[in-house]
Structures are given as C-alpha cells and as structure tokens.
N, C-alpha and C positions, 0 to 999 in steps of 0.2 A: 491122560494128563489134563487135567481143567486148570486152566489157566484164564479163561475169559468166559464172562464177566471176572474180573478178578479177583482171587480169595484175601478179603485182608481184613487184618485182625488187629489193626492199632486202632484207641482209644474207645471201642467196644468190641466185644467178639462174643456170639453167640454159640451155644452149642451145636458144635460140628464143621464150624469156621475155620478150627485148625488154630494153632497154641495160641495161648494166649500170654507165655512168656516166652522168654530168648531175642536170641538178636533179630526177630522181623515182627515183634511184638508193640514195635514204637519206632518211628521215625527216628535215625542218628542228626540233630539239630547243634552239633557241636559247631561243622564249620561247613560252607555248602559244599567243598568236597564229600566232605564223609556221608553226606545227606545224598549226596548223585547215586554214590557208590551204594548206600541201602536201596536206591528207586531202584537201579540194576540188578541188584541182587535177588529183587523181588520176582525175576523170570529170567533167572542164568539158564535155566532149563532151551529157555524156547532164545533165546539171544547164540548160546553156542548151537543148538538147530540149525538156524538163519546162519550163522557161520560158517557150519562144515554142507551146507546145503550152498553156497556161494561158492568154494570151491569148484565143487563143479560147474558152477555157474561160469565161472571164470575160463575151465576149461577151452574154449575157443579160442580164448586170445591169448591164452598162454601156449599152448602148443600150435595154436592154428598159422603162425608165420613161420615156424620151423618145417611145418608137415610140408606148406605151398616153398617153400627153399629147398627141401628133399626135391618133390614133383618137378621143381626146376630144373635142379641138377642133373639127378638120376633118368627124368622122363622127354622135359620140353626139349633141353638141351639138348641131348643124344637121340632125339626124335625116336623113342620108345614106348610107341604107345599104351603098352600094358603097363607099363611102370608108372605113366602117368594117369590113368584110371585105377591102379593100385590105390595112390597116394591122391587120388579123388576120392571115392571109396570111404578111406580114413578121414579126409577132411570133414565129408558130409555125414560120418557118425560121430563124429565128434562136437561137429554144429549141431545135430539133433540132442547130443545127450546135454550140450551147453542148454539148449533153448528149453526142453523139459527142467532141468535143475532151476532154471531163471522162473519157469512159474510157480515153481513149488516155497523158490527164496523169497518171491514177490508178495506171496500169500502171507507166509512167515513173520515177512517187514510188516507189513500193515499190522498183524498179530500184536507184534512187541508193540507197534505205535498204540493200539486200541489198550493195550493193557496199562499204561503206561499212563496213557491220559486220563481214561477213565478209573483207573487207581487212584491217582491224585484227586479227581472228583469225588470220591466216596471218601477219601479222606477228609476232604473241607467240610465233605457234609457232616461225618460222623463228628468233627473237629466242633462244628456250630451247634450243634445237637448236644456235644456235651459241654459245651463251654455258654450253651442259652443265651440269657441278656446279658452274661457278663461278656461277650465277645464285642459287642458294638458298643463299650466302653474303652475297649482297646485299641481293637485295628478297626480303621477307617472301613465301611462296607466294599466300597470301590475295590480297598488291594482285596480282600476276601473272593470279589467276584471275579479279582484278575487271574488270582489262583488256579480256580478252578476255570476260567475260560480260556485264556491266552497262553500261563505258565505249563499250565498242564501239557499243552501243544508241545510245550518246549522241549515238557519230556520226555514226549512221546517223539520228535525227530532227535534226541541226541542218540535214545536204542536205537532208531533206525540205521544213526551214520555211524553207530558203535558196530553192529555187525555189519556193514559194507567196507568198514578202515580196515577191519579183520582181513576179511574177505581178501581185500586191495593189496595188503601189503602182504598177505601169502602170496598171492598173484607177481609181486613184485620184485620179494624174494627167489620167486622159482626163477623168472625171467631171468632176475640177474646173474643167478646159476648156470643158465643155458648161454649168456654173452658171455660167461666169464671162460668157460670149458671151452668157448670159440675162439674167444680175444679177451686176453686179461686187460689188455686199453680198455676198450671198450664197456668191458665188463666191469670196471672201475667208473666211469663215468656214470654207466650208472645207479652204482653205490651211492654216488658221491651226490647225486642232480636232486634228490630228494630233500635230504637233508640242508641245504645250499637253499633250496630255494622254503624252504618253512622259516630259515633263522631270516632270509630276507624279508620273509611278512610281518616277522613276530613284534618289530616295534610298530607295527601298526596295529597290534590285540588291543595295547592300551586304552589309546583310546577309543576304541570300534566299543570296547567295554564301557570306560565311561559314559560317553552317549548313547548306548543302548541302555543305561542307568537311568540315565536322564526321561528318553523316550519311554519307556516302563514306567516311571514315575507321574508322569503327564496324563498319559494314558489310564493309568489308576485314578489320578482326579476327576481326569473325564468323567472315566466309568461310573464313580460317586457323584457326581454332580447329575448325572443324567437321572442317579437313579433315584435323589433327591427332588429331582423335579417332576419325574413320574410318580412316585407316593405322594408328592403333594399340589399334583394338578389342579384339582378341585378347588384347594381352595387359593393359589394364584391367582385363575380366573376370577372367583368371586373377587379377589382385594387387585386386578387388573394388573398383579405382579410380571403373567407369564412374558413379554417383552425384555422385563427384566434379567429374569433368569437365563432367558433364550440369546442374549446380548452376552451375558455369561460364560454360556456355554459355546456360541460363535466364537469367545477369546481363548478358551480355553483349547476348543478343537484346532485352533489356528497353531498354537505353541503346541500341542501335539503333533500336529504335522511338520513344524519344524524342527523338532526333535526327529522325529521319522528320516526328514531328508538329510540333516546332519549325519545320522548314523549309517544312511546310506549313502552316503556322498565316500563315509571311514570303508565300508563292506566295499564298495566297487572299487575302491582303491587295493585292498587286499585282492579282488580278484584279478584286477587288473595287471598287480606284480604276477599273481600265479599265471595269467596267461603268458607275462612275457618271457618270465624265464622258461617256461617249456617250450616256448618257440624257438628262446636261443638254445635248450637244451636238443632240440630236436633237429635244429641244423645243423651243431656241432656236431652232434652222432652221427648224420647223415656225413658229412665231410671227411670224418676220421674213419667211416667206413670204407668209401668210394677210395683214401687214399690206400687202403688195405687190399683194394681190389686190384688198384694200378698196380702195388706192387707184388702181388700174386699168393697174398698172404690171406686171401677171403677167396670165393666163390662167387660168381652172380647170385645164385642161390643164397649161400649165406648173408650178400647184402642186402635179398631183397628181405631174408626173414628181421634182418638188425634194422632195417624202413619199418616194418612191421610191426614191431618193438618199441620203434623212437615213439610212432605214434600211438601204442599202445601202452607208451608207459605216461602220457601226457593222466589218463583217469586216476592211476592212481595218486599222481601227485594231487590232481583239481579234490582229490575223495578225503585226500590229509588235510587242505588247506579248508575245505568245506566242514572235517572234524574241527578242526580249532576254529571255525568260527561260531558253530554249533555248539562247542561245549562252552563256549564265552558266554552265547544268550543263555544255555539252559544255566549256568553258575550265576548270573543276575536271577534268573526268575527261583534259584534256590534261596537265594538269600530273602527272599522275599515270601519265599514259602515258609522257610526256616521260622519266621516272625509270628507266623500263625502257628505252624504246629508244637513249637514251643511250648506255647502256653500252657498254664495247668489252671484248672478248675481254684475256684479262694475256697470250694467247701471242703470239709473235711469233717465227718460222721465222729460225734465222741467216743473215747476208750469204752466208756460206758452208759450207753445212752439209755436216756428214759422214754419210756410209752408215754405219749400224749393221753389225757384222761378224755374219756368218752365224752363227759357232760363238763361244763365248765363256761365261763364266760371267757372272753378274746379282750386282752387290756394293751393299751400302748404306754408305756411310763412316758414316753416323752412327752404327748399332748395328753396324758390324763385320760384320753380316749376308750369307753370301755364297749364293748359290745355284746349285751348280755346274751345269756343262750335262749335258742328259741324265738326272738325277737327279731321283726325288720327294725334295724337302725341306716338312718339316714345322716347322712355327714352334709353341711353346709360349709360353706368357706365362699370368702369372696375372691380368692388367691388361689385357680384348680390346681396349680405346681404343689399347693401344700397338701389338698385331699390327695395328689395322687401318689404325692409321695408318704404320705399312710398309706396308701392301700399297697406301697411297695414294702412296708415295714408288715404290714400285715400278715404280708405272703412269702415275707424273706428274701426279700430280692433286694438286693443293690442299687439304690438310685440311681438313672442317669444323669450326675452331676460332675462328671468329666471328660476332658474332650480326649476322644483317641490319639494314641503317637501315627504320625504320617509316617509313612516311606520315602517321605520326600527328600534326594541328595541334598539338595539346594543348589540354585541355581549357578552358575560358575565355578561348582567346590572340583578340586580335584588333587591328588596325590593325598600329601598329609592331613590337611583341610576335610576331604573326602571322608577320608577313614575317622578324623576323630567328628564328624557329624552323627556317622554310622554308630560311633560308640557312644557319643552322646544317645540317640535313640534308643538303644541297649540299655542303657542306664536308666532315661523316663521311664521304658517301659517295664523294667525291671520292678524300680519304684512306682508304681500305681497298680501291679501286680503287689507287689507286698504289701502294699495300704488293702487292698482287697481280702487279704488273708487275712492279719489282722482284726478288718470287720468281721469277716467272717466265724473266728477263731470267738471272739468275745463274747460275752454275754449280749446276747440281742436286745435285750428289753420290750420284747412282746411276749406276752404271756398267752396259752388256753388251759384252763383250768387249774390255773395257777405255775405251770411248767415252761420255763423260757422255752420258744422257738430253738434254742442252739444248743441244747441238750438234749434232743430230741434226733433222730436219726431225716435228714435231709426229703428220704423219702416218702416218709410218714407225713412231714407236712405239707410236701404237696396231695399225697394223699387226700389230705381230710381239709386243708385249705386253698379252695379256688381263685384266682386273682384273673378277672377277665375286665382289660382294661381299653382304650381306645389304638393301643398300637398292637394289638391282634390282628392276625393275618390270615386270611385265607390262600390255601395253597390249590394249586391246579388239580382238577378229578372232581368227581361224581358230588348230585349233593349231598347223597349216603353218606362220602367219604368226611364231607365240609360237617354236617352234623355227627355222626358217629365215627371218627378216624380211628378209633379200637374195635369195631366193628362189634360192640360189646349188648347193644341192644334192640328189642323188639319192634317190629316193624307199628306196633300201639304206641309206645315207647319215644318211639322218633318223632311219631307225626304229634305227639301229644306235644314235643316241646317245640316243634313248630306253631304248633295252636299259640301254646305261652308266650312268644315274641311274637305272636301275629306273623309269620313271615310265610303263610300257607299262598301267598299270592308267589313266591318264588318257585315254589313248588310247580304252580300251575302255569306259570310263564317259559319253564324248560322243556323244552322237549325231551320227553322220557321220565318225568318225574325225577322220582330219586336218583335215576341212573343219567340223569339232565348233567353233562359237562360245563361245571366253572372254570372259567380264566386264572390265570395265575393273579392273588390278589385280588379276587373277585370281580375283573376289570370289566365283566359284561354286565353286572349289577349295577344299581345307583348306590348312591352313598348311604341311604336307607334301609335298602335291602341287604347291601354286603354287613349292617351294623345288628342286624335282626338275626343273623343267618349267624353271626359270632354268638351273641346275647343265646340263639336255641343250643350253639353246643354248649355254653358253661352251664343253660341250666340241664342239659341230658346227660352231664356227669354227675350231678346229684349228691354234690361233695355234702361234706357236715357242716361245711364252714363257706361261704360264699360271698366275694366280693366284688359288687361292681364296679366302674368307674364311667360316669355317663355313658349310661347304657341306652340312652336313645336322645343322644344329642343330634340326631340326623332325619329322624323322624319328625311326622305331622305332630299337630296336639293332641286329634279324634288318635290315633292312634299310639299314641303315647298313652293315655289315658288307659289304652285299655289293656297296656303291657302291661304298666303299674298296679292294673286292678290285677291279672291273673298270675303275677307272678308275687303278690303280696300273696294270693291264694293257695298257688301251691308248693312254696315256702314257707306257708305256718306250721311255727310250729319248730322250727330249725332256723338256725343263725343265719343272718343276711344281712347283708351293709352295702348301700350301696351311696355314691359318691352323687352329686346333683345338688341346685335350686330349685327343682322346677315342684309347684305347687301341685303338680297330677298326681306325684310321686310322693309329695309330702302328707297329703292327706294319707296315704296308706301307712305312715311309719308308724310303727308300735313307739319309737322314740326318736325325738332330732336331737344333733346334738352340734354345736357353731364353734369354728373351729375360727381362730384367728390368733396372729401372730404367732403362729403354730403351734397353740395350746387351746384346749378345749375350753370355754371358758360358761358355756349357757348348756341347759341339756333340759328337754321335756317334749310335752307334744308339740304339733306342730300350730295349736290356737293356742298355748296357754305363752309358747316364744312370741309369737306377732302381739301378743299381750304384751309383755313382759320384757320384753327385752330388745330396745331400739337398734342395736347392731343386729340380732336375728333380722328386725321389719327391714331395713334398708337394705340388705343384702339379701332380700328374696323379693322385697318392691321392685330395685336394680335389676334383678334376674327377668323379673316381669316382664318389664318393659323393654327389655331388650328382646327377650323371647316373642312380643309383640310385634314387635319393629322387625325382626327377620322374617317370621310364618306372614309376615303381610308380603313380602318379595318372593318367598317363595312358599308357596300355601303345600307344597308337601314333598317332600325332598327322599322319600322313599318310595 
C-alpha cells in the first residue's frame, strides 16, 4: 500500500499517478464539510488501520478492570492463591498485547498525519504551478503560505483525532456493555455521561470558531506582511523604510497574539467544562456504586472494576470533546483552503487553434509597438509600469493591476454580519475570476507573424515567447538547477550562458560549482548576482522570441556593458526586446522605440532619437543621470 509521500492527482497527474478522473481527481470545494470529507477519503485505507489497530490498543482498559475485579473476588478475597496468578497471568498478556497494538497505532497516527499534511502541500504547490501569475492576483500570498504551513497541520490532527474518536467510542461502547450486564443504573449513567456533557460544551464551538476565525485571519496578514518585507529588504534599507515596516509588523504580531489568547481563553473554557463534568461524572458513579455494594447488589470486586471504569471512561469523553474542537479549527482552515483550491485557470486553449508561424514579426495593437524578427529592439519609457506591462502583453500574461480578495472576517463581524462578509468575498472573488476569463477568452491583440496570441494553443506561446522579468525568482538547489531547471542542457551550453550574463564569478564563489547550493530566493547572493544568474537561465532557454525587462538594473556599468555587448551577440539574428534607459544597451539595439502615454510614439536608432526627438533625449539624459547619481553610492551592487 504506498500511501506516503502521498499519491495525488488533482490539478496535474502524471503518468502512473493514478486517475486522473472520478471522485479524488479534484478537491470537493463546495462547502468545507464535503472538502474534509475528500481530505479523509484520500487514505480510508490507513485511517480504518489506525482504527481496528486501536482496538487493541484499547484492550487494557477495557477488559483490564474486570479481569483485576475477577482476581479480587475469585483470588484476593478467598485468599486463593492460584486464582489470583491465574487472573495475573491474563492481566499481564493482555497489557503486553495492549502495549504492542499502542506502537503499531502510534506509527499509524503519525502515518495519516504526514499524509494528510503533506497532501495538502503538494496540492498548493501543484495549485500555484498551475494557476502562475494569475494566483497572486487573487489570494493574498500570506493565506497561500498559511495553507500549506499551518492549515495543512490542521489536517493532518483532525485524521489523527478521527481514528482515536473511533477507537474511544468502540472502547466506550464495549465498557458500557460490560456495566450494563452488571448494573443497568449504572450502566445507564454511563450511556448517558457522554452525551450530557458534549451538549454542555457545544455553545461554547460558536464562538471558540469565530475567534479562531479571527486568529487565522491575523495570522495570514502576518504571514504576508513578513513576507513582503523580506522580498523587499534591500530596497527598505536603501530608502531607510525597514523601521517602518518593522513598527508594522510589531502591530500586527500584537493583534495576532491577541486573537491567539481570545481563542484560547474560548478552548480552556471548553476543556475546562469537560474536566468538570467527568469529575462530577466520576463521583456519581463511584457513589451509585459503593451504595450497590452496602446493599449487596455489587461485589467489592465488581466495585473496584466500576472505579476502574469511572476513570477509565474520563479519555473517552476528553478524546470526543478534543474531536469537536479539532474539527472546528480544521473547518476554519477548510474554508480557507476551499478559496485557493477553487480556483480555475482564466486560459482556456481554442476549439481550434492555430500554429504560431515560424518567422514573423511580434506587434502590440495597443501601443503600435512592433518587434521585428531577428532584431534587438529596445523599448524606452519614462513610466517602467508601462514597458512592463508590454512585456506582460507580450508574453500573455495578465497584468498585476488588481489587488487580491483577503480572508479577512472583519473585525467584530459575527453571526449574520459574518456569513454575509464571507459571501461577499465569494462574490469579489467570483468577479475578478470572471474579468480574468473573459481577458483571457478575447482576442489579445498581440500578434507574431500575424496570428493573435489567443488563437494559438497556451503552450506553444510559452514555448517560442520568453518573458524574464524583475519579479523572477530563484528557488532553493543547485546552481545546475537555478540555470538549467529541465536539466535539458550541455554542460558547454550552461557555462556559455553564464559567460552571456557575466555571472561566472557565481560560479566560482560556491562551493562545488554547479552543484554550489542557492538559498531560497537566491538569499546568499547580492542583488547582482541573483539578477545575472535569472538573465543566464532566460537566455539558456533559447526561446525564438525573448523578452527582457531590466535585465541588469542591479549591476555595475563595466559590467552592464558588457552583458549588453554579448548578449546583442548571441541573440543575432533572432528576436529580442528588451525593456531599459540605459545607453550601454542602447547603443547595441538594431532599433529603439519610445513609448509614452502608452503608445509608441518615436521608433529609430538610438543617434538618429537623441537627434530627433526631444522626449527620446530627456528620458534617456533623465535616465543618465540618475544612473550616475546611484553607481556613485554604490559603485557595484553585483
């Protein structure tokens, strides 16, 4: 039975993954019940394991106060010593078979937890892998990271406390069985003490639920705000923001942790009911016994097994009230999951699509922008929000020009209020979901070689058009992995396009070369080097089509210069565009072209514009001297 690492096969499945249709082929996101109910489903196999393996488990305290009330009776009492090693005997193989079933259930638990959590991880991953850029126009990054960090957790202890309620209340049942065949009082009681004491907790789920809402919510902000401030460390410091931010995040970790104690202040309350009433259920028992015994209606024996009982039946009830507080947090962190896995992709491949043409030039109808084939074209603008949002139309991708739906309750909401915020959210993010499809669905208005973008099958344009832009990332591994992540080329291949970004000094800075471990984020790099090290994989993919966007806004000048020179070199000959001011890069363009008020409005080289055309000179004089004014503070930032 392979059950972990987990096989799962929603929103990709490879061959051998196992179906890729039917009911465990997509997360149930209707309502976060039905959605618990797929997590579990996903390993009933190893949950009833862990279940009929807890039976046994159970074994000791279920039989073990009757056997030690036999040895009473039969052995202490009548001073019989073989009766009372008899019924020794059975106790202590019964405590050995308890204690083996206990490691085998123990193992089990953990089992369902790991599967459980790390399922859910492989699903956010596979979630953001197929849903790209267009996710972090949706859900805030924060809940995404809560998902798979904290909610995952959740899921992974509801299967835990789902095969130990099993477990408990077989355990409970049999018990009651055995008082009832002794004493129907008694055996009644404890029918009854279970039940009695879950309806007494139960107005306290309410709210333990809403502020554990609340605390989730905070928590998610946190998580984004932290992680806003670590992508953009570098340049706080430069503009002396990080106090800022750090003031920030001290108010916001504050209001986290009082969310935290609120919700624990609701949880110690619920346990606190369940302690008392098994106290008081536990003395009434004893009482109702001991008067069984005065009146000759019990055995000492029999009373000591009904003690044995009272406080043997205290776990299962603490094991019920621990399930409903468990399935409260994991049904907050479903609904929260729910929000991500939801989602669906805005692309959508035409009924009949066409091949992109080999040869052809790259045109944008909105700004007139054309990109002939074969040529470096260089894009100016004194406005980068507008180069880069061409080079998003370029590449087919969705601007980020709206802000994600939060998870956030709102502060104070609760009952009705509550639920229609939720359904309001539902709704936003309903609608910015259909504005996405929509774009998506329409005519694009970029052409190559005459053929819109959106007649074209999705993957063919990533294919043949690159878009490497300044919010590329490097992921944690090798710097093999960081330049070649398809591991698709020659070890000539690799270092050549480390030569073309100049980034061979990375190279020789790691220990191991290629096999030299980057940080997640490239966080042991400068800002330099991790900009180098993006710039050599776009060009080791060797697309037809290739677009930059300040590809070495982080670098020196000497070295700028001399990116500019060898990647003019070995990109002739094939389409390139890349986005910038900077005159190292200008001189190499086969054509400039000046983009403002989002339309292309100048186009030539780069002397006949400083000629020609007074917005070209001001917006690359501008660029000068600003690029002056920085490389004098920091003379190489790579």
């Amino acid at each position: 039975m392979r059950d972990f690492p987990p096989v799962i096969t929603t929103f990709y499945a490879r061959s051998g993954d196992g179906p890729t249709t039917g009911p465990l082929a997509a997360p149930d996101t209707r309502t976060p019940f039905r959605f618990l109910l797929w997590t579990l489903r996903l390993q009933w196999p190893v949950i009833l394991t862990t279940t009929f393996l807890g039976m046994f488990w159970q074994l000791p305290p279920m039989a073990g106060p009757w056997i030690f009330g036999r040895a009473v009776d039969e052995g202490i009492v009548p001073g019989d010593v073989s009766k009372t090693l008899q019924w020794g005997a059975v106790l202590l193989a019964v405590t050995m078979v308890g204690a083996l079933f206990g490691i085998l259930m123990h193992t089990f638990i953990v089992r369902t937890w790991l599967i459980a959590l790390y399922g859910t991880i492989k699903m956010v991953t596979r979630k953001a892998a197929q849903m790209g850029h267009v996710l972090p126009r949706r859900t805030p990054t924060g809940e995404v990271l809560s998902v798979a960090g904290s909610d995952s957790d959740e899921f992974g202890a509801l299967t835990e406390i789902l095969a130990r309620t099993w477990t408990q209340l077989v355990a409970y049942l049999v018990v009651a069985f055995i008082v009832l065949s002794t004493s129907l009082e008694l055996g009644v009681l404890l029918l009854v003490a279970a039940p009695v004491l879950v309806g007494a907790a139960y107005p306290l789920l309410k709210p333990l639920h809403r502020r554990q809402e609340i605390e989730r919510s905070r928590n998610s902000d946190l998580t984004s705000l932290a992680t806003d401030i670590v992508a953009g460390l570098r340049i706080l410091r430069g503009i002396g923001g990080e106090r800022t931010f750090g003031s920030n995040y001290a108010a916001q970790s504050q209001l986290a942790r009082q969310a935290g104690q609120s919700a624990g202040i609701w949880q110690a309350a619920i346990e606190a009911v369940g302690v008392l009433f098994s106290g008081v259920f536990v003395v009434l028992l004893v009482w109702l016994g001991t008067r069984q015994v005065i009146s000759g209606d019990l055995t000492i024996g029999q009373l000591i097994s009904f003690l044995g009982y009272a406080l043997f039946m205290i776990y299962p009830i603490q094991t019920f009230f621990e399930f409903a507080q468990k399935l409260t947090r994991a049904s907050v962190s479903a609904r929260k999951a729910i929000a991500i896995f939801e989602q669906r992709p805005p692309w959508q491949d035409p009924a009949q699509p066409v091949g992109l043409p080999v040869h052809g030039d790259l045109a944008d109808e909105q700004t007139g922008f054309v990109a002939h084939e074969g040529q470096l074209t260089i894009v100016v603008s004194a406005v980068p929000e507008d180069t880069s949002a061409l080079a998003d139309r370029l590449g087919r991708y969705l601007s980020p020009d709206t802000e994600p739906v939060s998870q956030d309750i709102g502060e104070g909401l609760k009952g009705r209020a509550a639920r229609r915020a939720r359904e309001q959210r539902a709704i936003d993010r309903a609608r910015l979901a259909e504005l996405d499809e929509e774009r998506a669905r329409a005519a694009w208005g970029v052409t190559l070689g005459g053929v819109d973008l959106a007649a074209a099958r999705l993957a063919d344009v990533r294919r043949r058009i690159l878009v490497s832009d300044a919010t590329s990332q490097l992921f944690a591994g090798t710097l093999q992995d960081a330049v070649d992540p398809h591991a698709r080329l020659t070890r000539e291949e690799a270092e050549e396009a480390l030569r073309v970004a100049n980034a061979e000094d990375v190279y020789d800075a790691l220990p191991g070369g290629w096999q030299g471990r980057i940080d997640e984020r490239g966080r042991g790099l400068s800002g330099g080097q991790r900009q180098r090290v993006v710039l050599a994989r776009a060009l080791a993919q060797d697309a037809d089509v290739l677009v930059l966007v300040e590809p070495t806004s982080a670098v020196d000048a000497h070295t700028e210069a001399r990116i500019a020179e060898r990647v003019a070199d070995v990109r002739r000959g094939r389409t390139t565009v890349v986005t910038t001011v900077s005159p190292l890069w200008l001189h190499h363009a086969d054509r400039v072209v000046l983009v403002q008020d989002n339309r292309a409005i100048a186009e030539g080289t780069h002397e006949d514009l400083l000629l020609d055309s007074p917005d070209y000179r001001r917006v690359v004089t501008r660029a000068m001297d600003a690029n002056a004014e920085t490389r004098e503070e920091v003379d190489d930032r790579g």
